[in-house]
C-alpha positions in Angstrom: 35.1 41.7 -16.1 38.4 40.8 -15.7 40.7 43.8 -14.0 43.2 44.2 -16.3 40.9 45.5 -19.1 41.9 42.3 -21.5 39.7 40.0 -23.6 39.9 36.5 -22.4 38.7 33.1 -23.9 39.5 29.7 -21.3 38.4 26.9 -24.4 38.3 23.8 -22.4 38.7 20.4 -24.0 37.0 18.8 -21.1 36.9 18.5 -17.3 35.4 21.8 -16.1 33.7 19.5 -13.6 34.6 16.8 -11.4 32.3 14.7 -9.8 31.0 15.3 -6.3 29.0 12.8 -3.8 27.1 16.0 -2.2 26.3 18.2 -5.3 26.7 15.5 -8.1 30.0 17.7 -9.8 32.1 20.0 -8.3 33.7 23.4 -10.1 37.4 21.4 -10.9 40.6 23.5 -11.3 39.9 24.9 -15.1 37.0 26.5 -14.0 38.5 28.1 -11.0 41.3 28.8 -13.1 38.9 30.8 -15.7 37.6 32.4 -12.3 40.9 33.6 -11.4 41.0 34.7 -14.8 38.3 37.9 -13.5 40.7 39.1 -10.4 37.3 39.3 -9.1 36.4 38.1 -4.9 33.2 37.2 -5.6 32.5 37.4 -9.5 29.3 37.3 -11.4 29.0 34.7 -13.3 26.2 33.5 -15.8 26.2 30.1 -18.0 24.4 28.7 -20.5 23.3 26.1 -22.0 21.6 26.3 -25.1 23.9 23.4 -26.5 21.8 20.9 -24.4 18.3 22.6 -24.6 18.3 24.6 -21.5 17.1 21.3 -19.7 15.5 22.4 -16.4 17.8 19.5 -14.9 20.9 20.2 -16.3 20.2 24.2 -15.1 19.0 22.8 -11.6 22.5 20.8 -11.4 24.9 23.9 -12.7 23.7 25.8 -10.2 24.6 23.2 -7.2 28.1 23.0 -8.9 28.2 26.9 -8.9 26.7 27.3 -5.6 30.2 25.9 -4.4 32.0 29.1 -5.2 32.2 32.5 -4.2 30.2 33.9 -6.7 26.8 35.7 -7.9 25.5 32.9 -10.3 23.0 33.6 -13.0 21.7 31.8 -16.2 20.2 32.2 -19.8 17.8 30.2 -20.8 16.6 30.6 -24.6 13.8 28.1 -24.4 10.8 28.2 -24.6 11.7 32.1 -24.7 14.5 34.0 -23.2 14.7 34.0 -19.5 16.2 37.4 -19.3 14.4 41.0 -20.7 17.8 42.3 -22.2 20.3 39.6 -22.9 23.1 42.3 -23.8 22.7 44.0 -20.6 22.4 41.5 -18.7 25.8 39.9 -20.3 28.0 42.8 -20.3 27.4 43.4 -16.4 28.9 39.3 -15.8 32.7 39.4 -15.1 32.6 35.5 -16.6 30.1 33.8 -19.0 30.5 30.0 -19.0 29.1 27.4 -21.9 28.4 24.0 -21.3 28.8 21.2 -24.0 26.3 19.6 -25.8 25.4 20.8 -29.5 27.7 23.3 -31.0 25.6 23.4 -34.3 21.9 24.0 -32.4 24.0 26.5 -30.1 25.3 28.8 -33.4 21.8 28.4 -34.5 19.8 29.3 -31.7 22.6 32.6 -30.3 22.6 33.8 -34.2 18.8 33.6 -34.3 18.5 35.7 -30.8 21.1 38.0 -31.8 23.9 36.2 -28.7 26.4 36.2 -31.1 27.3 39.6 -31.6 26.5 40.1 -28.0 29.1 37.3 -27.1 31.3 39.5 -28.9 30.9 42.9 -27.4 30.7 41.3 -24.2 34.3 40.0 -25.0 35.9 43.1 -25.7 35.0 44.8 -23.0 36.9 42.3 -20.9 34.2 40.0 -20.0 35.8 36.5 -19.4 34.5 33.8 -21.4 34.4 30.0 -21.0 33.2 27.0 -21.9 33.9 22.7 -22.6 33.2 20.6 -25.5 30.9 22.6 -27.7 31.5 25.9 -25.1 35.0 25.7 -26.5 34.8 25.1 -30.3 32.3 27.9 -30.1 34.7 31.1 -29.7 36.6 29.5 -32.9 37.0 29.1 -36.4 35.4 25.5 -36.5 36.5 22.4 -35.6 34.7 18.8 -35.6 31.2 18.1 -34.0 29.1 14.9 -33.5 26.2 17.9 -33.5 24.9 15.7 -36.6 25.4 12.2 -35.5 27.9 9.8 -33.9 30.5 9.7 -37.0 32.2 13.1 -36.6 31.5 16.0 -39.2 33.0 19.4 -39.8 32.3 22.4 -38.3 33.4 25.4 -40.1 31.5 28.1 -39.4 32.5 29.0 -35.5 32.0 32.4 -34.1 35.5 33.0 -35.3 36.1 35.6 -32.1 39.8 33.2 -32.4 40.9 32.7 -36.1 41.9 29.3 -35.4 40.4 25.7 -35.3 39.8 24.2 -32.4 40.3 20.1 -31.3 38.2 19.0 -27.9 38.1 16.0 -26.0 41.5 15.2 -27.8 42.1 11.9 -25.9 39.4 10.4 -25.4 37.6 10.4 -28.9 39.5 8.6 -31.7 37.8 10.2 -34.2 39.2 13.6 -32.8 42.7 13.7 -34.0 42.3 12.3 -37.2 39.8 14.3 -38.9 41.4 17.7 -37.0 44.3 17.1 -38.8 42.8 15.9 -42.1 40.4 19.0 -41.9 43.7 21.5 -41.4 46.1 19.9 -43.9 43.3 20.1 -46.6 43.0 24.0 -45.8 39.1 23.4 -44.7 40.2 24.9 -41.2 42.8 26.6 -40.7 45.9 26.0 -38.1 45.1 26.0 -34.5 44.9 24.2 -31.1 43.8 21.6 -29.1 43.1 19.9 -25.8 42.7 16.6 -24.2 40.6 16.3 -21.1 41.6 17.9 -18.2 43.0 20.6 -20.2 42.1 24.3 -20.9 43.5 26.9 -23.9 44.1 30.4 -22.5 43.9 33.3 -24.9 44.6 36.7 -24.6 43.0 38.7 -27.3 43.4 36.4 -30.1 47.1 35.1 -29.0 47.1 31.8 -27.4 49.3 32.6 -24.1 49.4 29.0 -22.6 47.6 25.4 -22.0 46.8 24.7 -18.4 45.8 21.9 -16.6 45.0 19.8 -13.6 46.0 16.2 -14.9 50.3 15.6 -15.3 49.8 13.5 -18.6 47.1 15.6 -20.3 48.1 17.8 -23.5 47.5 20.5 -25.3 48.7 20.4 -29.2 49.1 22.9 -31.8 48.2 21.5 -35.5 49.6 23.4 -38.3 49.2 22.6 -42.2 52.3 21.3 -43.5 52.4 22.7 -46.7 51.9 19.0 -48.9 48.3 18.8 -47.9 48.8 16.7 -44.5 48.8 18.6 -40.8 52.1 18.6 -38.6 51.1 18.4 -34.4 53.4 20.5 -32.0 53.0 19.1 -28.3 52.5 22.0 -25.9 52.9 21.0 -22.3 49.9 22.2 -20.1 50.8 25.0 -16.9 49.8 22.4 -14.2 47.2 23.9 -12.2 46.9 23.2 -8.5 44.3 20.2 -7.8 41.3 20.7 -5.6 
């Protein structure tokens, strides 16, 4: 948990990982940053992810990424049943749960059914730090926009909502991204909120977005606002740069 008592969310656009020639990727400076985040020597820390099916691959390779830090590394696995007796238990002992990308709409699904979300949620206000990219960040918010459905983007408005705002991943490097954010916010489906390019993470404290950091100089973080005629106005917020590996 993190030591100074505080709920934390680190919603990463994208870029938690970095590739690596030894371990295939390599913890990058977001996620050490959402480490720091615990002001713990050697935190526990358990991912998941149920966005991608709980692959045995994909779990195999986390834990060679993970295995690079100090840290006690666990995991939950929903499929074909949950990996772990008491999920709550279990959660509320980790000082940082991390979510990978993949599926935010089978991940709602599949935490709702098993009861994760309220979990999540407890686990969260008792000061346990939580992270995640892609579909691990839209997660903690209002909604957002998804390829969950198909490649042609789709709304996504029914977020855990721990963060009453909308949330924009992978920014940069999707054109279907900005667009449809900011159609989605000035139409009053979503409300107001943030987002992040790759390389580029969205610290909140609480519900208060604090800052945007980052390990890439021309990445960016945005805040999207309705404008009042039914259109979105974008605020450029420059990203804390975060000391590269």
């Amino acid at each position: 948990m993190s030591t100074d008592g505080q709920p934390h969310i680190l919603a990463i656009g994208g870029g938690s990982f970095v590739p690596d020639d030894r371990y295939g990727m390599a913890p990058s400076p977001l996620l050490r940053y959402a480490v720091d985040l615990t002001g713990q020597d050697r935190p526990r820390i358990c991912f998941l992810t149920t966005a991608t099916g709980d692959g045995i691959d994909q779990i195999g390779r986390a834990y060679a990424a993970f295995s690079q830090m100090e840290a006690e590394v666990s995991h939950i696995a929903l499929f074909p049943m949950p990996n772990v007796a008491d999920m709550r238990s279990h959660l509320l002992a980790q000082d940082l749960v991390y979510v990978f990308g993949g599926s935010v709409a089978n991940l709602l699904a599949l935490w709702r059914l098993h009861g994760l979300d309220e979990i999540m949620r407890e686990a969260w206000q008792e000061g346990v730090v939580l992270s995640g990219q892609s579909a691990g960040a839209l997660c903690w918010h209002v909604g957002g926009n998804t390829d969950s459905y198909g490649p042609r983007l789709r709304p996504l408005t029914d977020g855990l909502g721990f963060l009453p705002y909308s949330c924009g991943v992978h920014y940069d490097s999707d054109a279907q991204r900005r667009p449809l954010l900011q159609q989605l916010v000035g139409e009053g489906t979503l409300p107001g909120g943030y987002a992040a390019d790759e390389a580029v993470g969205l610290h909140y404290v609480g519900t208060e977005f604090v800052q945007a950091v980052s390990y890439a100089r021309d990445a960016g973080a945005y805040r999207i606002e309705p404008d009042g005629a039914g259109a979105a106005k974008e605020s450029p917020i420059a990203p804390r740069l975060l000391a590269s590996l």
